[in-house]
N, C-alpha and C positions, 0 to 999 in steps of 0.2 A: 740752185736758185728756186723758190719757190713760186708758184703759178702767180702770176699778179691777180687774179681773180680772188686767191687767197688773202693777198698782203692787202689789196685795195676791201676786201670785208671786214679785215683788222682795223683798216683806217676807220670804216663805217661806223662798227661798235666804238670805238674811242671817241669819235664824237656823240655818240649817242650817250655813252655812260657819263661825259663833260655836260653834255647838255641836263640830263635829266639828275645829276648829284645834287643841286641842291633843295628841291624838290625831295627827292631821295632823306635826306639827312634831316629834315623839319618831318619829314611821316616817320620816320625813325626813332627820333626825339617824342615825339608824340606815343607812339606804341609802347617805346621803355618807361617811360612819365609815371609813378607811383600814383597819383594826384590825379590823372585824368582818369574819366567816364570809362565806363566798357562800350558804349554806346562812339566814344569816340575814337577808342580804338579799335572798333571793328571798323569805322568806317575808312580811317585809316591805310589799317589791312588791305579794306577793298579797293584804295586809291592805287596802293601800292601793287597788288597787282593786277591794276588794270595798265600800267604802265610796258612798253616792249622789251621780251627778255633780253632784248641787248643792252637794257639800260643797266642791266647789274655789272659790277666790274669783275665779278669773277668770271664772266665770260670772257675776259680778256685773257691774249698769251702774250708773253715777251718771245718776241723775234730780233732777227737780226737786224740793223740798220742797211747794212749791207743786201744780203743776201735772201734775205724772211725766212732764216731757217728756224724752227720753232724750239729747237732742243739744243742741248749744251749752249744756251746762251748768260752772257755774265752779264750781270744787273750794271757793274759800277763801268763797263764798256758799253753796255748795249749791243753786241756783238757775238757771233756764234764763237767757239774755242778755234774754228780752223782759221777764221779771219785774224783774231787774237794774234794766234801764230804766225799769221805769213806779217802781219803787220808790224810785230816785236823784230821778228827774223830779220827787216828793211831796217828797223831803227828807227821806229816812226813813234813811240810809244816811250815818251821820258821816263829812265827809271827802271823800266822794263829789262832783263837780260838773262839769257840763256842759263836753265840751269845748269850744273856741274859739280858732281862730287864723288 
């Protein structure tokens, strides 16, 4: 289990990078723009990074739902591999079953 201290900082940035994306994505569009000034794209630049580095999504990790373990975790469960496992093991997971060969 990870520290909640951790999981609830994850929380934080996720709403930070929700809050400030569209923002984000109009200074963006502005900077890539063939058409626009140098003048407005530096000014741009400077909006973008005055903004807090938790606003970028790369600073996000996927964790577990469960657990906040940060590694081996699957995108289309949301979940780390051991949860995965004990969960399929129960039969709780349509579809899902033990391999064998």
């Amino acid at each position: 289990m990870a520290k909640l201290a951790v999981i609830n900082r994850q929380a934080k940035r996720e709403a930070t990078v929700k809050k400030y994306a569209e923002k984000r994505k109009a200074l963006f569009s502005i900077i890539q723009d063939p058409k626009a000034t140098d003048e407005a794209r530096e000014e741009a630049r400077a909006k973008l990074q005055s903004f807090p580095r938790d606003a970028s999504p790369v600073r996000l990790r996927n964790r577990c739902a469960i657990t906040g373990r940060p590694r081996g975790t699957f995108r289309k469960f949301g979940l780390a591999r051991n949860k995965i496992r004990e969960i399929a093991m129960r039969g709780e997971i349509p579809g899902m079953i033990k391999a064998s060969w």
